[in-house]
C-alpha positions in Angstrom: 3.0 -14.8 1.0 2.0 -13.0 4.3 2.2 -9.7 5.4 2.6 -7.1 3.1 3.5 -4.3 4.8 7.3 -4.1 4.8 7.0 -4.7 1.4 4.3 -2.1 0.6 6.4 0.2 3.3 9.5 0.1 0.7 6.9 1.3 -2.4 5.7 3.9 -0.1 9.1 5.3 0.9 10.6 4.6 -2.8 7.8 6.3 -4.8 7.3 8.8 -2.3 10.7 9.8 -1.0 10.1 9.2 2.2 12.0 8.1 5.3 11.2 4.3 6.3 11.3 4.6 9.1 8.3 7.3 8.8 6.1 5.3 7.5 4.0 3.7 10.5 1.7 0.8 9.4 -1.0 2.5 10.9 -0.4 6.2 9.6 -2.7 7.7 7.8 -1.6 8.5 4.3 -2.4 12.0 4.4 0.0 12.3 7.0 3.0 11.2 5.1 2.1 13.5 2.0 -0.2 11.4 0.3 -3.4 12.9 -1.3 -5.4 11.1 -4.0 -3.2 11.8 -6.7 -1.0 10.6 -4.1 -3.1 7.0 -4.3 -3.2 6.7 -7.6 0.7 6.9 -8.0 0.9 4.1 -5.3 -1.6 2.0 -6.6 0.1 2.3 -10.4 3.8 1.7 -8.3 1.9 -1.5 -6.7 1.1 -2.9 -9.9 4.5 -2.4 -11.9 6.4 -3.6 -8.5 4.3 -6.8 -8.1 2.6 -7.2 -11.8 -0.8 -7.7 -10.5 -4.0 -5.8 -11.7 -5.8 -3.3 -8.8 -8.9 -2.2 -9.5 -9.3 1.6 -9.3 -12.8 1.1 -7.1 -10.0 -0.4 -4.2 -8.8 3.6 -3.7 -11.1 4.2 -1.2 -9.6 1.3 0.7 -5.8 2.8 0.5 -5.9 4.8 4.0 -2.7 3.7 5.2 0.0 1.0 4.8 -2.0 -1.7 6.4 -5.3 -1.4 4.2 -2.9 -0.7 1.1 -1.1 -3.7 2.4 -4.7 -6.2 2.5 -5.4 -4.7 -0.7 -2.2 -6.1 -2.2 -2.7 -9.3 -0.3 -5.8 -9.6 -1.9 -5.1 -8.8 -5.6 -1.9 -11.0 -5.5 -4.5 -14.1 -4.2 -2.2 -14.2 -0.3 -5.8 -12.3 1.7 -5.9 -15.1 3.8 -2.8 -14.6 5.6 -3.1 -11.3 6.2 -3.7 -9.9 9.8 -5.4 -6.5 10.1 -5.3 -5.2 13.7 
């Protein structure tokens, strides 16, 4: 339980090839690379990693780690501990 950003942070840099270490909670996923098709891949990554079910409507939320993050809190039941800043 708690903040999933580290976690979401590894899927990001795993699925996408990316330096941790690039990949700012706060970034824009544009800016690392990641375009719609881009969301989708994440979003289908999320769900094998952590077998939880994301609706596809919760796209629009995926605009960088922290959202992605909130959305994972929320599908794996944890949204109350989350902290958005």
């Amino acid at each position: 339980m708690g903040d999933h950003r580290a976690e979401v942070t590894k899927v990001v840099s795993d699925t996408f090839r990316l330096d941790p270490a690039r990949v700012e909670p706060d970034a824009p996923l544009e800016e690392l690379g990641i375009d719609s098709k881009g969301r989708i891949k994440l979003l289908a990554a999320l769900e094998v990693y952590y077998g939880v079910t994301i609706d596809l409507d919760e796209l629009e939320r995926f605009t960088d780690v922290g959202s992605v993050a909130e959305v994972l809190a929320e599908a794996l039941g944890t949204a109350g501990s989350e902290e958005r800043r």
